[in-house]
TIMAR-227133 format. One record per atom (N, C-alpha, C): x negated, y, z; atom name; residue number from 1; chain. Coordinates in pm, whole numbers, always signed. Each point is the difference from the previous one (the first is absolute). Example, Ala and Ser with C-alpha at 12.3 -4.5 7.8 and 13.67 -1.06 7.14 Angstrom:
% TIMAR-227133
[logu [-1319; -569; +780]; 'N'; 1; 'A']
[logu [+89; +119; +0]; 'CA'; 1; 'A']
[logu [-90; +120; +0]; 'C'; 1; 'A']
[logu [+35; +105; -72]; 'N'; 2; 'A']
[logu [-82; +119; +6]; 'CA'; 2; 'A']
[logu [+77; +109; +73]; 'C'; 2; 'A']
This chain:
% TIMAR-227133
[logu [-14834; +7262; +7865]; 'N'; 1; 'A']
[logu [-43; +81; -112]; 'CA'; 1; 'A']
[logu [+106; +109; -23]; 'C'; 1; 'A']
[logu [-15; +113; -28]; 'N'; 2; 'A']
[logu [+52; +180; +11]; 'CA'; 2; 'A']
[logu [+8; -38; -159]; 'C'; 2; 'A']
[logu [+96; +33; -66]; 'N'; 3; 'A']
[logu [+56; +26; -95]; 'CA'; 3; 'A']
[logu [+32; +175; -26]; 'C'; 3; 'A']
[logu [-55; +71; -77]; 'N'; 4; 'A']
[logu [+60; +120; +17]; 'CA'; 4; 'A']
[logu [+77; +66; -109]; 'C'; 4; 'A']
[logu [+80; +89; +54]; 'N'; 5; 'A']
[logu [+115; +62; -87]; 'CA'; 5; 'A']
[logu [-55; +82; -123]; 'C'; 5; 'A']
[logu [+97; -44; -96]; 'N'; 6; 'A']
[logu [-30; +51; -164]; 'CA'; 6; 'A']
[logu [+84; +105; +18]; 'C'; 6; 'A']
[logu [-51; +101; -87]; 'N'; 7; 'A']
[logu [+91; +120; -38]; 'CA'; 7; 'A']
[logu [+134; -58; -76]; 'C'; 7; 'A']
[logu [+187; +77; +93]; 'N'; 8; 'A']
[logu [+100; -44; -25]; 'CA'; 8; 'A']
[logu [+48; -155; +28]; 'C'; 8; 'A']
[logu [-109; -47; +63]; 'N'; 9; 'A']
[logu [+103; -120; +38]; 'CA'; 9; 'A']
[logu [+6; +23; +107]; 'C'; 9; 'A']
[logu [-52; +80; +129]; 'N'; 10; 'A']
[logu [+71; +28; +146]; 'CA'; 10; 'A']
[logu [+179; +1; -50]; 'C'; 10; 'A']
[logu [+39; +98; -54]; 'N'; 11; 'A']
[logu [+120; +40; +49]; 'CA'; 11; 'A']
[logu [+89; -1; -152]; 'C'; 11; 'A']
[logu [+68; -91; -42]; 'N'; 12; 'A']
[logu [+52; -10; -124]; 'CA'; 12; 'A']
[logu [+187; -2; +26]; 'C'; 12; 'A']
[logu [+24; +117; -34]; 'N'; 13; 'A']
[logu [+162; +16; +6]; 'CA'; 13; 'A']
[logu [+64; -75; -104]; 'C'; 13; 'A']
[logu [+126; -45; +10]; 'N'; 14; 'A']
[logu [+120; -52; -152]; 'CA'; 14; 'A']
[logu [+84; +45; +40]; 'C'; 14; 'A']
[logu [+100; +22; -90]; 'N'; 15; 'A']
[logu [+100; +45; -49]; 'CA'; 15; 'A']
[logu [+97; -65; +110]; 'C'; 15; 'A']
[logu [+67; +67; +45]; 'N'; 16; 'A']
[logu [+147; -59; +56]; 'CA'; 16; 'A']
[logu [+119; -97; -109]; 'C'; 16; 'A']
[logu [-56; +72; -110]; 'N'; 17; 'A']
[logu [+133; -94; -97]; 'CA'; 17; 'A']
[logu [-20; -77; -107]; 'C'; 17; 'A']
[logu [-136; -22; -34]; 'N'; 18; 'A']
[logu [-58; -40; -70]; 'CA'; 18; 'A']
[logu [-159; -117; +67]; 'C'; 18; 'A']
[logu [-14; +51; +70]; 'N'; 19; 'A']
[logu [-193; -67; +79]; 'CA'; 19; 'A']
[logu [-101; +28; -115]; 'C'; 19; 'A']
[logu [+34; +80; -50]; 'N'; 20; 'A']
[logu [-142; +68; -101]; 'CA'; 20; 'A']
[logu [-58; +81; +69]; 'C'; 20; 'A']
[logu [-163; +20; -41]; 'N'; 21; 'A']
[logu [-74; +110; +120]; 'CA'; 21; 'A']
[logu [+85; +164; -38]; 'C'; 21; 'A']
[logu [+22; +62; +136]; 'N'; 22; 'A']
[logu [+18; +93; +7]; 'CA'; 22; 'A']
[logu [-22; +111; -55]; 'C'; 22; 'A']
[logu [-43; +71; -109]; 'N'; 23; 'A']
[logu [-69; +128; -30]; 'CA'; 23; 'A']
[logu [+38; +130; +0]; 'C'; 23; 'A']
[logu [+134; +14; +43]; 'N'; 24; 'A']
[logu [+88; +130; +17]; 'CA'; 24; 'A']
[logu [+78; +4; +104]; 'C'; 24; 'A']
[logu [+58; +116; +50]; 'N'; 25; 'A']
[logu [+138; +17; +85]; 'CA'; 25; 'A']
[logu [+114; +46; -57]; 'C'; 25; 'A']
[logu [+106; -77; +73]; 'N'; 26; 'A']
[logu [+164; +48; -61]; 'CA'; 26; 'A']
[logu [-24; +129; +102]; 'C'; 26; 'A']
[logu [+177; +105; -37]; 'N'; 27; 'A']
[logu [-19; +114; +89]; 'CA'; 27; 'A']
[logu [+57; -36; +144]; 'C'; 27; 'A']
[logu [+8; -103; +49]; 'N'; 28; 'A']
[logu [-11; -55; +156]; 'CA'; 28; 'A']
[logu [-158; -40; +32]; 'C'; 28; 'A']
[logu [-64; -9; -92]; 'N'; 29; 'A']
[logu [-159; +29; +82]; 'CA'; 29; 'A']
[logu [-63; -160; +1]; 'C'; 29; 'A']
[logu [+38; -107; -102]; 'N'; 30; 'A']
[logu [+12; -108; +63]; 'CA'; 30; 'A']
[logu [-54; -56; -156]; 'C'; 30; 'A']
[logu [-84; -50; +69]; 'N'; 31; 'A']
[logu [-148; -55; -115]; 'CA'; 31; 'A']
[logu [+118; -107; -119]; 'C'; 31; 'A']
[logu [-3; +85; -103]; 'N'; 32; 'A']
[logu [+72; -143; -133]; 'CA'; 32; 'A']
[logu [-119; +21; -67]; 'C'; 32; 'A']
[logu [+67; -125; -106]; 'N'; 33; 'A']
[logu [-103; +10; -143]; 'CA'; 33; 'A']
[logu [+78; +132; -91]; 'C'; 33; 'A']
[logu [-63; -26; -141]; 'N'; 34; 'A']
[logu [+60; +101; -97]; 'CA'; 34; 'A']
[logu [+133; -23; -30]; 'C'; 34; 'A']
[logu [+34; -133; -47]; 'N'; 35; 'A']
[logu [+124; -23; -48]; 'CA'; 35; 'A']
[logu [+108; +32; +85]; 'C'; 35; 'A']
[logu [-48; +22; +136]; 'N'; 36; 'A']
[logu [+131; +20; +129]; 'CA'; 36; 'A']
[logu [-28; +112; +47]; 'C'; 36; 'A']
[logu [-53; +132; -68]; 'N'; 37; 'A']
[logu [-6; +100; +51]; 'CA'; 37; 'A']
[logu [+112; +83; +68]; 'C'; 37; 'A']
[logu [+57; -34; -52]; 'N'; 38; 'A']
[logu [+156; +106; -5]; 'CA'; 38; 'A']
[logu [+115; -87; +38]; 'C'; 38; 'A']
[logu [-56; -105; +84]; 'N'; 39; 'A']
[logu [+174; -116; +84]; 'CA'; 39; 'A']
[logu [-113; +47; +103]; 'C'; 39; 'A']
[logu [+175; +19; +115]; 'N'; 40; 'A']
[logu [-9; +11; +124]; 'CA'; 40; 'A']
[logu [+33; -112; +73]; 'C'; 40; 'A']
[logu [-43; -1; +141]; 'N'; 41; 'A']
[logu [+30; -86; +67]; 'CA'; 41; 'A']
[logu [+108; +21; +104]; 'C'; 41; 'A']
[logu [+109; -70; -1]; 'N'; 42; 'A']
[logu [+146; +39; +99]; 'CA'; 42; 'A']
[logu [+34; -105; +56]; 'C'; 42; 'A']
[logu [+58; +63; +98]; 'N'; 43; 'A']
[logu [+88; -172; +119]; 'CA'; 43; 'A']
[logu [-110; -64; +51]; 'C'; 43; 'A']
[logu [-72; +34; +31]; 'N'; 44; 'A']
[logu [-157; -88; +72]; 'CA'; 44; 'A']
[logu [+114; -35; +119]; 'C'; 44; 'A']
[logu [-2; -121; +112]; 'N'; 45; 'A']
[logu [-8; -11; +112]; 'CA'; 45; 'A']
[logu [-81; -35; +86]; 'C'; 45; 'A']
[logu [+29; +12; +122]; 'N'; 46; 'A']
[logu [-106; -29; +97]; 'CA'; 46; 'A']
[logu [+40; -157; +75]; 'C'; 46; 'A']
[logu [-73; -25; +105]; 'N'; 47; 'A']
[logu [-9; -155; +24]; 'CA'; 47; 'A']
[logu [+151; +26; +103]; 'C'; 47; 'A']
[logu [+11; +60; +65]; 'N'; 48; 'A']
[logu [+140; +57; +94]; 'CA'; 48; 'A']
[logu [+98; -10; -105]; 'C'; 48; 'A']
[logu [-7; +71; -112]; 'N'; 49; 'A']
[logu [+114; -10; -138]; 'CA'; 49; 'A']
[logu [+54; +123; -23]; 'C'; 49; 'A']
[logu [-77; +109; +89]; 'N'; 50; 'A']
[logu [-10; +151; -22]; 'CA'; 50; 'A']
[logu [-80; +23; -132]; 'C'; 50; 'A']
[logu [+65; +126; -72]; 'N'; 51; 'A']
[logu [-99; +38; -110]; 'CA'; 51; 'A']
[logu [-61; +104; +52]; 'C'; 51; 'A']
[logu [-141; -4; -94]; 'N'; 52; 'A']
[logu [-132; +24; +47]; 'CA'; 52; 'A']
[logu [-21; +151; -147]; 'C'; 52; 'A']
[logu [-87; +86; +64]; 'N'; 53; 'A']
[logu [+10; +121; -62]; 'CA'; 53; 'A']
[logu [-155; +5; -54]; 'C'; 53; 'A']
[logu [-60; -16; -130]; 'N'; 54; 'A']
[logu [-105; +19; -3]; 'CA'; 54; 'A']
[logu [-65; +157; +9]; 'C'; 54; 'A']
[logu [-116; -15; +21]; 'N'; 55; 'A']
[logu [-65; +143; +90]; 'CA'; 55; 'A']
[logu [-172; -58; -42]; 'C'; 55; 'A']
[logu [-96; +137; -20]; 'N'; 56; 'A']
[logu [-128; -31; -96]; 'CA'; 56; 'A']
[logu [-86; +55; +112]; 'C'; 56; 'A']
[logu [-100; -49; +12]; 'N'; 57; 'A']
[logu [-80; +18; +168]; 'CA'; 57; 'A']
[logu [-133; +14; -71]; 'C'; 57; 'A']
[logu [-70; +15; +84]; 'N'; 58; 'A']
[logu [-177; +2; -30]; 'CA'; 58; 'A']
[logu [-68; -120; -46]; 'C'; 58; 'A']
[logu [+71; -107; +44]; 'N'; 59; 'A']
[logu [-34; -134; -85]; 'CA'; 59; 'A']
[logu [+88; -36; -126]; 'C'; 59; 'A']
[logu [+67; +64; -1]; 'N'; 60; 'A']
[logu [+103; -75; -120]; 'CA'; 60; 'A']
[logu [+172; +20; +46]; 'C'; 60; 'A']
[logu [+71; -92; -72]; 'N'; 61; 'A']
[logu [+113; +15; -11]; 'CA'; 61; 'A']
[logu [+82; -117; +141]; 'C'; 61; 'A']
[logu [+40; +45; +60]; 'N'; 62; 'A']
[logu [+57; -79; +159]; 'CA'; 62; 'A']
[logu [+169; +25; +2]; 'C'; 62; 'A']
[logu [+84; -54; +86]; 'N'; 63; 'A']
[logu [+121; +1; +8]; 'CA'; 63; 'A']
[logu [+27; -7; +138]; 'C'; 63; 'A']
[logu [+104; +106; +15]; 'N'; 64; 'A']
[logu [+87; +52; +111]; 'CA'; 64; 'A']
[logu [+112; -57; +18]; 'C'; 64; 'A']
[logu [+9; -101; +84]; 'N'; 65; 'A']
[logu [+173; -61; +65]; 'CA'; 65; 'A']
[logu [+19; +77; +121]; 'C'; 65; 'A']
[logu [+156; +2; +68]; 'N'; 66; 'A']
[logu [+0; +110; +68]; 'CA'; 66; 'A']
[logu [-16; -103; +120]; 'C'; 66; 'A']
[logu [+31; -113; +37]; 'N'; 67; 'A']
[logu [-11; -130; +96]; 'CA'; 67; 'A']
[logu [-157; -10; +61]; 'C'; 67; 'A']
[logu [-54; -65; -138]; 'N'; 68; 'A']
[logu [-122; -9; -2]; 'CA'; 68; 'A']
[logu [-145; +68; +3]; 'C'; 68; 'A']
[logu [+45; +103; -96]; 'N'; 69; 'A']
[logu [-119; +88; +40]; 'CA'; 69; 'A']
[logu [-78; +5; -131]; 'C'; 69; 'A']
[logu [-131; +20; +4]; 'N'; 70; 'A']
[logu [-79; -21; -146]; 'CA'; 70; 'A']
[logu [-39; -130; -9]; 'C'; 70; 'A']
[logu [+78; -43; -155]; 'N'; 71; 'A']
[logu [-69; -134; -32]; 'CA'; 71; 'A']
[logu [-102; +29; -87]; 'C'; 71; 'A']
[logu [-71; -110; -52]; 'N'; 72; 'A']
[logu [-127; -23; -97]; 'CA'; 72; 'A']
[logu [+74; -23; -189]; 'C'; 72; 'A']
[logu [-24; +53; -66]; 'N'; 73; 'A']
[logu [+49; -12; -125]; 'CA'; 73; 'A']
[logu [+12; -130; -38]; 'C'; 73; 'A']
[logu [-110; -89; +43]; 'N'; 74; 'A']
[logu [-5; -125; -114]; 'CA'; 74; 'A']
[logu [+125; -70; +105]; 'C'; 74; 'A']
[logu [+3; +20; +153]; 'N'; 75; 'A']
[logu [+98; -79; +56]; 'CA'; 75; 'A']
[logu [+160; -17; -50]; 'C'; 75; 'A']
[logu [+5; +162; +18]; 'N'; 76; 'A']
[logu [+112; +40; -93]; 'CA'; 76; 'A']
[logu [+24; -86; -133]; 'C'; 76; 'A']
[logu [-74; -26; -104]; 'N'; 77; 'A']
[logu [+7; -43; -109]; 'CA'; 77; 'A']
[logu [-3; -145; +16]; 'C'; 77; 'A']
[logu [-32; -31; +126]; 'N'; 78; 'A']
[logu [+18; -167; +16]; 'CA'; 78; 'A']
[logu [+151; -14; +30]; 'C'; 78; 'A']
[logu [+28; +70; +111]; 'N'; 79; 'A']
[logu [+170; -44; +23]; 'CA'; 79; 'A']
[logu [+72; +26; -139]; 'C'; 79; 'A']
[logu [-9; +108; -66]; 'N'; 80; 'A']
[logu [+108; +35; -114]; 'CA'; 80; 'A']
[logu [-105; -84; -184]; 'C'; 80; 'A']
[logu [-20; -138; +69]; 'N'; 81; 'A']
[logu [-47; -35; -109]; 'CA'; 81; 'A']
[logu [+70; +39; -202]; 'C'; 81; 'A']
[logu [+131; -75; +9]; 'N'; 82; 'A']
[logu [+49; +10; -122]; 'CA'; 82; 'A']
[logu [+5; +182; +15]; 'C'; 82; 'A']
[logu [-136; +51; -72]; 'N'; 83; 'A']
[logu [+14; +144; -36]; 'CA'; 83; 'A']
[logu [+82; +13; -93]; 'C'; 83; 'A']
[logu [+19; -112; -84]; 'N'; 84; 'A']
[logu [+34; +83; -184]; 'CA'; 84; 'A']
[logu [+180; +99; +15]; 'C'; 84; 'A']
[logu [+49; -88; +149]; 'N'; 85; 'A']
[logu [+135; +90; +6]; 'CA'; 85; 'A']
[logu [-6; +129; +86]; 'C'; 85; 'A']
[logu [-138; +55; +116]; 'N'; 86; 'A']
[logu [-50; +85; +6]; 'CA'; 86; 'A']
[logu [-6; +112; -35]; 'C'; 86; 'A']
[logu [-30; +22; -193]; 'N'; 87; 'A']
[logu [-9; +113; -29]; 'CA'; 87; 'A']
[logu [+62; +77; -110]; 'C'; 87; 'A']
[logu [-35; +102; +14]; 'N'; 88; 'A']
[logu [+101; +58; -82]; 'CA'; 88; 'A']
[logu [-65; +54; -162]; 'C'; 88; 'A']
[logu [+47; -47; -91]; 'N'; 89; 'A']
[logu [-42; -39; -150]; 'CA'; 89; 'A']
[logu [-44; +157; -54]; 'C'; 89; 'A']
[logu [-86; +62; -93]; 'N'; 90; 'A']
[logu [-36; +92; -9]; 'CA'; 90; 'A']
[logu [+111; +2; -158]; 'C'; 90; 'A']
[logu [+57; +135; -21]; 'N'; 91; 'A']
[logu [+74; +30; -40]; 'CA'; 91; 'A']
[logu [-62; +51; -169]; 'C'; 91; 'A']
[logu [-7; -27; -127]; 'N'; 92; 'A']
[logu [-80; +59; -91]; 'CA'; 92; 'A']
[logu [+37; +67; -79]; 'C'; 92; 'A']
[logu [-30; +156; +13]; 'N'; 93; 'A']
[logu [+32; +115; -69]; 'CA'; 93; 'A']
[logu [+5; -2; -138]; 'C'; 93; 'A']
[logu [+99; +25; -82]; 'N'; 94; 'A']
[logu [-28; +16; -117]; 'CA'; 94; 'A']
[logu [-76; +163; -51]; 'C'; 94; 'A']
[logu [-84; -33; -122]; 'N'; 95; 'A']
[logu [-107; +144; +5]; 'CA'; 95; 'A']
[logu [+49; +23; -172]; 'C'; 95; 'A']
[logu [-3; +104; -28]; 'N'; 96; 'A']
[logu [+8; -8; -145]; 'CA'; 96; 'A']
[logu [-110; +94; -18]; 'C'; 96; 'A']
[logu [-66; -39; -157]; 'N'; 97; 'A']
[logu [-60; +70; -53]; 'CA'; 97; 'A']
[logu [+10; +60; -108]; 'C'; 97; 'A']
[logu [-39; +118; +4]; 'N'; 98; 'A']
[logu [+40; +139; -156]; 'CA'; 98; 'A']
[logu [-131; -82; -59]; 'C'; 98; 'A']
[logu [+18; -5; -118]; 'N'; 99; 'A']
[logu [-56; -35; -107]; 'CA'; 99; 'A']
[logu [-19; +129; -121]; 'C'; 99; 'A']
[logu [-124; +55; -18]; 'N'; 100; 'A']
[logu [-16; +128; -60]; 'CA'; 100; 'A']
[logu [-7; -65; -166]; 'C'; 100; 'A']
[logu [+27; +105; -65]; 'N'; 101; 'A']
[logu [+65; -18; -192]; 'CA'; 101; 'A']
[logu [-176; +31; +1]; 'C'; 101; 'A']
[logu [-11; -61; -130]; 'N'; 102; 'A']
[logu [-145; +22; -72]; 'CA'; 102; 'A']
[logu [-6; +120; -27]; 'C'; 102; 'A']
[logu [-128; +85; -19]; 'N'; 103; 'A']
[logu [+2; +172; -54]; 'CA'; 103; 'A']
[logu [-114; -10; -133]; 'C'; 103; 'A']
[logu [+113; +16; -126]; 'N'; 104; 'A']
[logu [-91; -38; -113]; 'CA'; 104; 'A']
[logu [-81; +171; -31]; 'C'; 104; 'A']
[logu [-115; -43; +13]; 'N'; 105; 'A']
[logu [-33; +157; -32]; 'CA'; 105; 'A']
[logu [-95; -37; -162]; 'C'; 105; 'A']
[logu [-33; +102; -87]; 'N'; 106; 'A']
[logu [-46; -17; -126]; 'CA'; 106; 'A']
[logu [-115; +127; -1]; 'C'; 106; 'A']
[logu [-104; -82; +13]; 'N'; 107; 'A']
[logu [-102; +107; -16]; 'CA'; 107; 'A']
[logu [-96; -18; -169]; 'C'; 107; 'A']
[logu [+37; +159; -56]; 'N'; 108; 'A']
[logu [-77; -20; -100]; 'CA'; 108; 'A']
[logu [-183; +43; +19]; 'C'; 108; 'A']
[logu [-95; -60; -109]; 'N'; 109; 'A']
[logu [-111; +57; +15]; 'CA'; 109; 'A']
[logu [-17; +135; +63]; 'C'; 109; 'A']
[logu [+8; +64; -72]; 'N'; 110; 'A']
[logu [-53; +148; +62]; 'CA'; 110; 'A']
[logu [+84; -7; +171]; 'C'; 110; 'A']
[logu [+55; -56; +55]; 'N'; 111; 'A']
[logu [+55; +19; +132]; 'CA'; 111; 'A']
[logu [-114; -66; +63]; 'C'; 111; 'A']
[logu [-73; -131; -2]; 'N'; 112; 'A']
[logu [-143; -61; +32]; 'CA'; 112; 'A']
[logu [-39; +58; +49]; 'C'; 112; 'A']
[logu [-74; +169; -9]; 'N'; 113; 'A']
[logu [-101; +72; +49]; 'CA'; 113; 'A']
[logu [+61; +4; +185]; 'C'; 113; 'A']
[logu [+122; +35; +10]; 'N'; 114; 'A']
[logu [+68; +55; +123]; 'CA'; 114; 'A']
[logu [+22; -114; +92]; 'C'; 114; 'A']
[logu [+56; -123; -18]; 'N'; 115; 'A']
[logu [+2; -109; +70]; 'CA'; 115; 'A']
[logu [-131; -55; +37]; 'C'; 115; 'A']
């Protein structure tokens, strides 16, 4: 019996640092959730113990060792399991905001017609 594919469950990405579904990219090209938009991923190695250069292809996000050649992302993420020392923490800007003074204006009757 043929079972057939539902829309989004073929191909369901997670997060490298988290395993929540995927819904965005950091600026290395590399499917996170929201909360990990902005941590990068550093020090990946390869199975040799060369580090591996990530690089964004027509399928997705793949890694370059110079030994090895192109590996597969999720492989990559199998050897360098403990990610959480991986990456690099997103840094949070402080923003200030101008806060505008009230503007008391006093309109008498006869001003009504013009407003």
């Amino acid at each position: 019996m043929r079972i057939p594919k539902k829309y989004g469950q073929s191909k369901k990405q997670e997060c490298p640092f988290c395993g929540k579904q995927a819904i965005s990219q950091n600026k290395q090209k590399v499917p996170v959730c929201l909360s990990h938009k902005d941590s990068l991923l550093k020090n990946l190695k390869c199975v040799c113990g060369d580090y591996v250069d990530i690089l964004d292809g027509k399928y997705g996000v793949f890694f370059k060792c110079f030994n090895c050649g192109s590996m597969n992302f999720n492989k990559i993420m199998e050897i360098n399991d403990p990610i959480t020392d991986n990456f690099e923490k997103p840094v949070k800007k402080k923003t200030f905001v101008l806060k505008k003074q009230p503007k008391e204006t006093t309109i008498s009757s006869d001003e009504l017609d013009f407003i």
